[in-house]
C-alpha positions in Angstrom: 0.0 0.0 0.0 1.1 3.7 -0.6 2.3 5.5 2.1 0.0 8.7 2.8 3.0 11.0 3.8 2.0 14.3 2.8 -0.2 16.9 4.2 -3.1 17.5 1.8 -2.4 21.3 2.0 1.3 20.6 1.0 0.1 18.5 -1.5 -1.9 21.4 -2.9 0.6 24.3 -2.2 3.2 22.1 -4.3 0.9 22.0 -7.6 1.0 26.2 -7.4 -2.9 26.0 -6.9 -2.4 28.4 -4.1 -0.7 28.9 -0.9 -0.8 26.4 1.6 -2.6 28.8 3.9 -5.1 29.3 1.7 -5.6 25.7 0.9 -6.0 24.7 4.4 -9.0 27.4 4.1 -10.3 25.2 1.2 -9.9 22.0 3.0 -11.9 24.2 5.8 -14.9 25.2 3.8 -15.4 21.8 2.2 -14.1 22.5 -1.1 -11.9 19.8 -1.5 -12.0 16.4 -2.8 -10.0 13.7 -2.3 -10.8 10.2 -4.1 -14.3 11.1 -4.2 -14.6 12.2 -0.5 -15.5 15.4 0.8 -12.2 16.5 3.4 -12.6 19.3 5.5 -10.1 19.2 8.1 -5.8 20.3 7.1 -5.1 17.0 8.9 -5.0 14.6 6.2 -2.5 13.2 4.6 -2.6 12.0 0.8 -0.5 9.9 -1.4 1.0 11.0 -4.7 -1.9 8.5 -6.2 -4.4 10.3 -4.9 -7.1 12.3 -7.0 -7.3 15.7 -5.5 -9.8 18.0 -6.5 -10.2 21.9 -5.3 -13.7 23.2 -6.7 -14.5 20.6 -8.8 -11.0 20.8 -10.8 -8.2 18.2 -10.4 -4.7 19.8 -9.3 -1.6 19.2 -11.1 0.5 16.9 -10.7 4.0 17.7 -8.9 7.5 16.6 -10.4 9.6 14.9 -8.0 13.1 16.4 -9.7 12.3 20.3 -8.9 13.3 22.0 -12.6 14.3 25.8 -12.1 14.2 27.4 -15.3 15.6 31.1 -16.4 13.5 33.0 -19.2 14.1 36.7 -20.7 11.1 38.6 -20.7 11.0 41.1 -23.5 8.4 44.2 -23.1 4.9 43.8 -23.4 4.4 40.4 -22.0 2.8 39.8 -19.3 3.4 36.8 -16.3 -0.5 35.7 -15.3 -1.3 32.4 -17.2 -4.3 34.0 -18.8 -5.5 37.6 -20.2 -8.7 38.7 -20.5 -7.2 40.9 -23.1 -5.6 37.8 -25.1 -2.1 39.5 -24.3 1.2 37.4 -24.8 2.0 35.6 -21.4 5.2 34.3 -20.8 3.8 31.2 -20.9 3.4 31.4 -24.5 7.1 30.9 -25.0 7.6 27.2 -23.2 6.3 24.2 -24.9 3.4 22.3 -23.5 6.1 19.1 -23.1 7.4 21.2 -20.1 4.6 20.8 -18.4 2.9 23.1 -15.4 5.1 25.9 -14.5 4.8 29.1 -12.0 6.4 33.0 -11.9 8.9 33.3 -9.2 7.2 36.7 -8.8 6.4 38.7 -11.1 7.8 41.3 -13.6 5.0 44.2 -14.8 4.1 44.2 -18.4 6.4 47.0 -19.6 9.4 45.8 -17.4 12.1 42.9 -19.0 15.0 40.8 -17.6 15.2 37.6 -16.0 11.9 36.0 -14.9 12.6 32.9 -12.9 9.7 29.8 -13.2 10.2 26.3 -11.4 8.0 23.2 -11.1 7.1 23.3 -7.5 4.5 25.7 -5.5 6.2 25.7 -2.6 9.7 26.2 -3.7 8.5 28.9 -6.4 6.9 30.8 -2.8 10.1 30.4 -0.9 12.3 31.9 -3.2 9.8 35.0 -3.4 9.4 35.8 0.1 12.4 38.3 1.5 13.4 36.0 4.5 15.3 34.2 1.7 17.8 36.6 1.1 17.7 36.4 -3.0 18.1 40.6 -3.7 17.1 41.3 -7.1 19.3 43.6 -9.1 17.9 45.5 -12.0 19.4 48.0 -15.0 17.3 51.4 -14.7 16.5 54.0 -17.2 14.8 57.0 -15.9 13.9 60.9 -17.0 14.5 63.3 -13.8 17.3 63.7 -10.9 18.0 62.3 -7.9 20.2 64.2 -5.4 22.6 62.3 -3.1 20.0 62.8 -0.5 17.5 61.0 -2.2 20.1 58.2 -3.2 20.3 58.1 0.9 16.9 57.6 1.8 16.3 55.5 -0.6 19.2 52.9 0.8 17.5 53.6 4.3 14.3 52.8 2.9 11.0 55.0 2.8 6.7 55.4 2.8 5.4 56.4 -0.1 1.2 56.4 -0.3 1.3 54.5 3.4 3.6 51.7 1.8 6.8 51.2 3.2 9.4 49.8 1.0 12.4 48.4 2.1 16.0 49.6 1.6 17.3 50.2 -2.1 20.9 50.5 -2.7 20.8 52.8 -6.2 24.0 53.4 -8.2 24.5 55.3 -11.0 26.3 54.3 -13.9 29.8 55.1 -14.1 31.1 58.3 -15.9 27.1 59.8 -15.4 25.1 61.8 -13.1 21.8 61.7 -11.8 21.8 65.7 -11.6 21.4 66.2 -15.3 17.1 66.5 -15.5 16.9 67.5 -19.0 18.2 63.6 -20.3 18.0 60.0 -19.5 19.9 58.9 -16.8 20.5 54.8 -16.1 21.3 53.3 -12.5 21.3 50.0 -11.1 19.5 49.1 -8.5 19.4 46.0 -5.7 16.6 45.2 -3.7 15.2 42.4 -1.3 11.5 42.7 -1.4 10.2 43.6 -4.7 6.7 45.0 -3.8 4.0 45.5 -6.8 6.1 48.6 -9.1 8.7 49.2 -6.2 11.1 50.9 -8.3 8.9 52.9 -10.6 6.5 54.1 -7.8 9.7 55.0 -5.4 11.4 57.0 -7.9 8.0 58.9 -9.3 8.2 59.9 -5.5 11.2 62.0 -6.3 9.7 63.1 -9.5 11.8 61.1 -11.9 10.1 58.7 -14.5 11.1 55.5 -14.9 11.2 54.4 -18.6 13.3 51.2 -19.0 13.6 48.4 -16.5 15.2 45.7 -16.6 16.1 42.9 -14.7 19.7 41.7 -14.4 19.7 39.5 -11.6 17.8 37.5 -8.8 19.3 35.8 -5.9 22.5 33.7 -7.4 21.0 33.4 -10.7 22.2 36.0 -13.6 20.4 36.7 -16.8 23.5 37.3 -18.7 23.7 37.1 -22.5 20.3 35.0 -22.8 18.5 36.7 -25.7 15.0 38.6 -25.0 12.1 35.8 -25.7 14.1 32.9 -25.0 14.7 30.2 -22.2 17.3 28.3 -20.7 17.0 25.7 -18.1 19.2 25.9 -14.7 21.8 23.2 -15.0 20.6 20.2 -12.1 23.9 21.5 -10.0 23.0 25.1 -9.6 19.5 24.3 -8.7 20.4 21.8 -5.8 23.2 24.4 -4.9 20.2 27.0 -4.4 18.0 24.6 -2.3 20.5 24.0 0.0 20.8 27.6 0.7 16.9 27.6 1.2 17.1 24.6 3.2 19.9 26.7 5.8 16.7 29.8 6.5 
């Protein structure tokens, strides 16, 4: 007999359904099936045999090997699976073969860079949250200037509209200024959060408009010279090397 070793709101969480707190709310409210029974308390475990059904639909299955994969975003995509305005989704771009695959966060429709998707719910949820120490690094194009002392509270992190976002350390590029307001100016900046528009809405605080960005970096994992549109799978080493560092938190 199979061994039921796995919490059903695990088992849940994994297939990128939703979180596992908001499963266990499922399980609560008696939307959840499992072989044809009705389950409403989060202690239950399942097998990986089981039929699992939240609202009528069956959930994914979950890969055992965990498959981290790196893709460019260009502009004008955007990172939900589905648009009501029939949008190109980066989803668009991996063949079905691939199988079910979620956003390691998200990138907004007019930014670009390195979007990171993986195979597992959890995993894909652990590598968003901040406690895991992955800063994101991004190339930044914006019209306006920033003074010193803006550069300042920025790294000490500030509230804009009631939000408080968390420290950004922003560099400008060498042999440039962020003084000259009549021009472009680009910067890099490193963060650890990555709230909904961080960047923009922080520097339209200061007046400046961001009108390029790009993503360069997350965590250990670079974007480097992988072409806009295109997507390249993190070699089995580098992927166990991240999960240990997860594992550590």
């Amino acid at each position: 007999m199979e061994t039921k070793s796995t919490r059903l709101a695990k088992r849940i969480a994994e297939s990128g359904v939703t979180s596992r707190r908001d499963a266990e709310k499922l399980i609560e409210a008696g939307r959840v099936v499992v072989n044809g029974e009705i389950v409403t308390t989060p202690v239950f475990f399942v097998a990986d045999s089981d039929e699992i059904l939240v609202d009528g639909a069956k959930i994914p299955g979950v890969s055992e090997e965990i498959i981290l994969w790196k893709f460019h975003k260009p502009r004008g995509v955007i990172t939900t699976r589905r648009d009501p305005q029939n949008r190109k989704t980066v989803f668009d771009f991996f063949p079905e073969a691939i199988g079910r695959l979620l956003c390691v966060g998200r990138l907004d429709y007019n930014s670009e860079g390195l979007l990171l998707l993986v195979n597992n719910g959890l995993l894909a949820r652990r590598l968003e949250l901040p406690s895991s120490g992955f800063r994101r690094t991004y190339l930044v194009r914006f019209f306006g200037s920033l003074s010193d002392e803006h550069i300042r509270e920025l790294k000490s992190g500030i509230t804009v509209e009631g939000v408080r976002y968390g420290p950004i350390d922003l560099r400008p590029r060498e042999n440039q200024t962020t003084a000259a307001s009549s021009m472009n100016s680009w910067a890099t900046a490193t963060l650890s959060e990555g709230k909904n528009r961080e960047i923009r809405k922080v520097l339209e605080h200061f007046g400046c408009r961001v009108n390029r960005l790009i993503r360069t970096a997350y965590g250990p994992v670079k974007l480097g010279d992988l072409p806009p549109g295109k997507i390249s799978r993190i070699p089995p080493a580098e992927t166990t090397r991240l999960l240990k560092t997860i594992d550590k938190l």
